[in-house]
Backbone as a ProteinNet text record, in pm:
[ID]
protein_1_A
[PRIMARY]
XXXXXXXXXXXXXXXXXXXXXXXXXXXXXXXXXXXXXXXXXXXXXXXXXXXXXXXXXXXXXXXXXXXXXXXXXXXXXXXXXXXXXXXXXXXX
[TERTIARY]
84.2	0	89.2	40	85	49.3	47.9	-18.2	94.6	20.5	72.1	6.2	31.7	-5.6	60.1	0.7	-6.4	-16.4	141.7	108.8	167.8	93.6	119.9	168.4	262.9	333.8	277.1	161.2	80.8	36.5	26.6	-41.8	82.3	188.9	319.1	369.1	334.9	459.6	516.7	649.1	731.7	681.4	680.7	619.4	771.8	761.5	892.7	887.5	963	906.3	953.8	888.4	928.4	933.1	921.6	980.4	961.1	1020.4	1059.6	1048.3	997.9	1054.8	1043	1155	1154.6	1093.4	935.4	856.1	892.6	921.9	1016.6	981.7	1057	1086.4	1040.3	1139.3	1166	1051	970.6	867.3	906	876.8	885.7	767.5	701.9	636.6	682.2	641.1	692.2	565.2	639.3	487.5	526.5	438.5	436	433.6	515.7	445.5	333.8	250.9	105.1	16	52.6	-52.1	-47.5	-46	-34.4	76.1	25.9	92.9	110	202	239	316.8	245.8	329.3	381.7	505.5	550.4	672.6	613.9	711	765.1	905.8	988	1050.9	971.9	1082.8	1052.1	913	951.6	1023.9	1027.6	1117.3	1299.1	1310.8	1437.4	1466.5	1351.6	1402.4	1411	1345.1	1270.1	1476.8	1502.5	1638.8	1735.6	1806.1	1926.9	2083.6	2047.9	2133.5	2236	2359.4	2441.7	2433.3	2417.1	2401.3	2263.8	2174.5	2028	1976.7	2075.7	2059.3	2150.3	2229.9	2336.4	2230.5	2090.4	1971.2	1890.2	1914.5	1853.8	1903	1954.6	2059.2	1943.1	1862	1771.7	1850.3	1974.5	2047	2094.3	2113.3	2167.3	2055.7	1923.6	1814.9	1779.3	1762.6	1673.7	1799.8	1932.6	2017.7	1972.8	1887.4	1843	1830.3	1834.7	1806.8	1662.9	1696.1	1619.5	1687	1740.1	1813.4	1756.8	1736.4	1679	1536.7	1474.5	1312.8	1282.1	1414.8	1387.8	1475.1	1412.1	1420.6	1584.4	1679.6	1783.2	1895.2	1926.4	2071.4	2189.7	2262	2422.6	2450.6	2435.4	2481.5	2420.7	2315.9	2196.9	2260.1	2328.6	2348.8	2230.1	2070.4	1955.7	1876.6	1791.3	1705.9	1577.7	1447	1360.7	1266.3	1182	1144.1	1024.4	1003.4	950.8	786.4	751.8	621.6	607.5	652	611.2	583.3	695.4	708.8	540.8	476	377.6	242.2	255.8	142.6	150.7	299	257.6	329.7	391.3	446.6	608.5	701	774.7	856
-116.1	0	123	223.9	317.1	435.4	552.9	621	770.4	865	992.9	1103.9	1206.8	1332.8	1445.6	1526.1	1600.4	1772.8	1792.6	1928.4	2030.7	2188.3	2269.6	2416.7	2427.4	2578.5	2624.6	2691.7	2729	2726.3	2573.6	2455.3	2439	2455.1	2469.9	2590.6	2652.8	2766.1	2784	2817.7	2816.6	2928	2919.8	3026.4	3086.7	3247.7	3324.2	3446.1	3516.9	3658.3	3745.9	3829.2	3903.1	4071.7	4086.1	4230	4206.8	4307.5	4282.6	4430.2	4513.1	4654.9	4670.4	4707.4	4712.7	4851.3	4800.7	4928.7	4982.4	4922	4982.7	4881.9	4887	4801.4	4664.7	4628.9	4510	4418.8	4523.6	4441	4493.7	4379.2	4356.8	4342.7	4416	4415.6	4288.1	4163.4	4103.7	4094.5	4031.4	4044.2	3917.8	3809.4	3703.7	3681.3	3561.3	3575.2	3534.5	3467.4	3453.1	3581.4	3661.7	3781.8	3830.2	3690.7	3752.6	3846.1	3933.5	4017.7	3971.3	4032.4	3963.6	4086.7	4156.6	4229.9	4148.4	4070.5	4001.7	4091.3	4035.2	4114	4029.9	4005.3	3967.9	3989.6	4103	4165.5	4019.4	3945.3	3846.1	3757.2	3713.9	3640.5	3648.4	3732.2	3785.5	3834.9	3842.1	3913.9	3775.8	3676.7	3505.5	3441	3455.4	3376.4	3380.2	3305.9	3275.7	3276.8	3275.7	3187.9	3301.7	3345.1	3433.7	3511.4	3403.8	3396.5	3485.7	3488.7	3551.3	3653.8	3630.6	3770	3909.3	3896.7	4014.4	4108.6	3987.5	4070	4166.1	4146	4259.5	4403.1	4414.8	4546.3	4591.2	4707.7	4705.8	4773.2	4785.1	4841.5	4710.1	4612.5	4514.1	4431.9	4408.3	4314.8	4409.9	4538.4	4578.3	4589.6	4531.1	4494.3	4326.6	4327.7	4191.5	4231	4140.1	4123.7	4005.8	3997.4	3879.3	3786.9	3675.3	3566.9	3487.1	3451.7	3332.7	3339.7	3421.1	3431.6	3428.3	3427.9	3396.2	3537.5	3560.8	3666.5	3631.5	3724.1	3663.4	3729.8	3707.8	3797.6	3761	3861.2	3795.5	3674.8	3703.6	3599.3	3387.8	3420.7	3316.8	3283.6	3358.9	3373.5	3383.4	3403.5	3433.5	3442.6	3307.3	3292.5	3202.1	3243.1	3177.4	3089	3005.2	2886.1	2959	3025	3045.4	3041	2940.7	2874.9	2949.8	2933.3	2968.8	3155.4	3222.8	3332.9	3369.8	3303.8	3317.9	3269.4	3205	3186.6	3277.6	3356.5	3491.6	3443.2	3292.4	3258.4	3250.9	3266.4	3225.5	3221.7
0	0	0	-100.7	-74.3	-88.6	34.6	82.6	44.1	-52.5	-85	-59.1	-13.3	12.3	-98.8	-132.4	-254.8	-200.7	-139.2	-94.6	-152.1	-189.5	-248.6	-197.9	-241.8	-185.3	-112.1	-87.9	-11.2	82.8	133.1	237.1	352.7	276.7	374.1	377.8	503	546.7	684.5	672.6	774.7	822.3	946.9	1074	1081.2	1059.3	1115.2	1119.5	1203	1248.5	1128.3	1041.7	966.9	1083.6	1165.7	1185.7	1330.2	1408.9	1575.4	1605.8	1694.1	1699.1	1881.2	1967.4	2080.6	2140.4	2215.7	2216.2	2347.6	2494	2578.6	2737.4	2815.4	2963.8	2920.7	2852.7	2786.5	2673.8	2648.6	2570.1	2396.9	2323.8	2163.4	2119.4	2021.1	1955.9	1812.6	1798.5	1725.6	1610	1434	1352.8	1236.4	1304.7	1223.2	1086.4	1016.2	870.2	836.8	955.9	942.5	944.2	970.2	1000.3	1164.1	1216.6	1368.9	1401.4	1512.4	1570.5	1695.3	1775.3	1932.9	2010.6	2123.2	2209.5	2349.4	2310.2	2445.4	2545.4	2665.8	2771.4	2860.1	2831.5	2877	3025.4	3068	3190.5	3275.9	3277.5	3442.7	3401	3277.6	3215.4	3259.4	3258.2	3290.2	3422.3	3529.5	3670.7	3683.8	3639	3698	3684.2	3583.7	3573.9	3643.4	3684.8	3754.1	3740.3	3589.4	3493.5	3462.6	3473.3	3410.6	3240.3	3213.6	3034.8	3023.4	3087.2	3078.7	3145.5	3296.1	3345.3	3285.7	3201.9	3211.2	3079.5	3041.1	2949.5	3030	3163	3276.5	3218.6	3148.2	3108.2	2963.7	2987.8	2860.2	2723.4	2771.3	2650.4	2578.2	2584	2573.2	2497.5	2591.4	2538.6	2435.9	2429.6	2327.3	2165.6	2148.4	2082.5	1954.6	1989	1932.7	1757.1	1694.3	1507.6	1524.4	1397.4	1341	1246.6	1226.5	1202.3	1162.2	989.5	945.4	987	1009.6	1045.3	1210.9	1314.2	1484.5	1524.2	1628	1700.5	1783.6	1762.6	1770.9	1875.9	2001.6	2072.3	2094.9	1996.7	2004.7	2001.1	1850.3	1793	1858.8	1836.3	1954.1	2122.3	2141.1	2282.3	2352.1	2318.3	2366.6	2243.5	2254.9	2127	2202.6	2162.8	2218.3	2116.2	2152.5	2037.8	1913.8	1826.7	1759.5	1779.1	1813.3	1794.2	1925.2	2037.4	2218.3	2174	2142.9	2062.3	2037.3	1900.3	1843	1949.9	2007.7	2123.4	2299.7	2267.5	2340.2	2474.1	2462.6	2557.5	2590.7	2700.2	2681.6	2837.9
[MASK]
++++++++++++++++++++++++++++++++++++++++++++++++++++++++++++++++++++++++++++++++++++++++++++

């Protein structure tokens, strides 16, 4: 038996942030290539961590330094990169 699926450009698209703009005390306005939009805020995210690597993002000169990389929201050089999909459901 054999079982084919027949999918068209369209039917498949990669979820990725086409634009990021840092609106201020640590929150990003991020804007899907689905249409969705997302204002996430990071600050408990970042008072919450422990971690050296994540706290020295306590510094808003620093977090608000981020690009966009291959379609993911991206810091230094992925020194601080969060999962795409969590991103788009507002979570992280």
């Amino acid at each position: 038996m054999k079982i084919s699926v027949n999918y068209t450009q369209n039917e498949i698209q990669e979820l990725k942030i086409l634009a990021a703009f840092y609106v201020s005390d640590f929150v990003i306005r991020i804007q899907f290539s689905d249409g969705v939009e997302r204002l996430i805020d990071f600050k408990s995210f970042l008072n919450k961590s422990i971690h050296p690597s994540i706290k020295k993002y306590r510094d808003e000169t620093l977090f608000s330094s981020f690009s966009i990389i291959d379609g993911n929201l991206n810091w230094n050089d992925y020194d601080l990169i969060f999962p795409i999909e969590n991103l788009h459901e507002g979570k992280i």
